[in-house]
C-alpha positions in Angstrom: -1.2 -25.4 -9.1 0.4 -22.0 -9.8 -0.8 -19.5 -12.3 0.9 -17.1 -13.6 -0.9 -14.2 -15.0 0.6 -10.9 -16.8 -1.0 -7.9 -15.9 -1.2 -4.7 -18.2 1.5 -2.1 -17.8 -1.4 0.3 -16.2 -2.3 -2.0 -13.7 1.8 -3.0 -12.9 2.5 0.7 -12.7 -0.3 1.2 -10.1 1.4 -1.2 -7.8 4.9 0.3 -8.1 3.3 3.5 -6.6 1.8 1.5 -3.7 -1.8 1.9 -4.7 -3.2 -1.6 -5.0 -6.8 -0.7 -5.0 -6.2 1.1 -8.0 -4.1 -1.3 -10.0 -7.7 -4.0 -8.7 -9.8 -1.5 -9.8 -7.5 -0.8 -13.2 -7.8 -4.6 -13.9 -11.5 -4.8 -13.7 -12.0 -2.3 -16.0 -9.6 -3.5 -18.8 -10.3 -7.4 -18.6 -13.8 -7.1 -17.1 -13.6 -9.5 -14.5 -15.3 -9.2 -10.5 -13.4 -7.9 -7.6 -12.9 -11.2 -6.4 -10.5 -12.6 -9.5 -9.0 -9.3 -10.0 -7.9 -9.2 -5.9 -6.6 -12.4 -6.5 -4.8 -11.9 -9.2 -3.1 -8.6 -8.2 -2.1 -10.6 -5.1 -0.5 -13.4 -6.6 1.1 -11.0 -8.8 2.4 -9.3 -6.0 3.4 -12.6 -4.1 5.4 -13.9 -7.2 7.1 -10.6 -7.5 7.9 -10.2 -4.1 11.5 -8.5 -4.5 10.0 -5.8 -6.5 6.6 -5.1 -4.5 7.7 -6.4 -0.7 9.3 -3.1 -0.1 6.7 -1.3 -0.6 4.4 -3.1 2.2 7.5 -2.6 4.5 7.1 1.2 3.4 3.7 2.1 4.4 4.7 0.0 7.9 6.9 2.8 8.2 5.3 5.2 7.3 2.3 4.6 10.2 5.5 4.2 12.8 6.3 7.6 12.0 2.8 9.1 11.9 2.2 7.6 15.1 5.8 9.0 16.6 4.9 12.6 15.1 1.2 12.3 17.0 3.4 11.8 20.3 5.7 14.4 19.5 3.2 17.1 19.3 1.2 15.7 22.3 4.6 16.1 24.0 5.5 19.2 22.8 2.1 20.8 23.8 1.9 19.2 26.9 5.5 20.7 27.6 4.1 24.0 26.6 0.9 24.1 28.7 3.1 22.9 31.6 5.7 25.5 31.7 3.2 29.2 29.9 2.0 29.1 33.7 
């Protein structure tokens, strides 16, 4: 059993910026439902909508890859610098 639930335009836009706590906490507030249904909903939301929200997830996997690289290109860079000021 599949239900499909429209979300408020707030709530949507929340997503499309990547901030799905927000758009969960957004939904509480305007339909005054627990954290529990409102999770849920956002998620199915998100599942049935994958082509629109899926890139987003693959975004912020990214975006850590890169964090982490630019971590090991400053340990690199001042280990190359200690190495060769003496």
């Amino acid at each position: 059993m599949e239900n499909n639930y429209s979300l408020p335009a707030n709530v949507v836009n929340a997503l499309k910026v990547g901030s799905k706590i927000e758009a969960i906490k957004l939904l509480r507030i305007t339909q005054g439902i627990d954290l529990k249904i409102a999770k849920e909903r956002v998620e199915q939301y998100m599942e049935q909508n994958k082509q629109v929200f899926g890139s987003s997830q693959q975004q912020q996997d990214r975006s850590g890859v890169r964090f982490i690289f630019f971590i090991v290109i400053i340990a690199l860079a001042y280990t190359a610098y200690r190495y060769f000021s003496n």
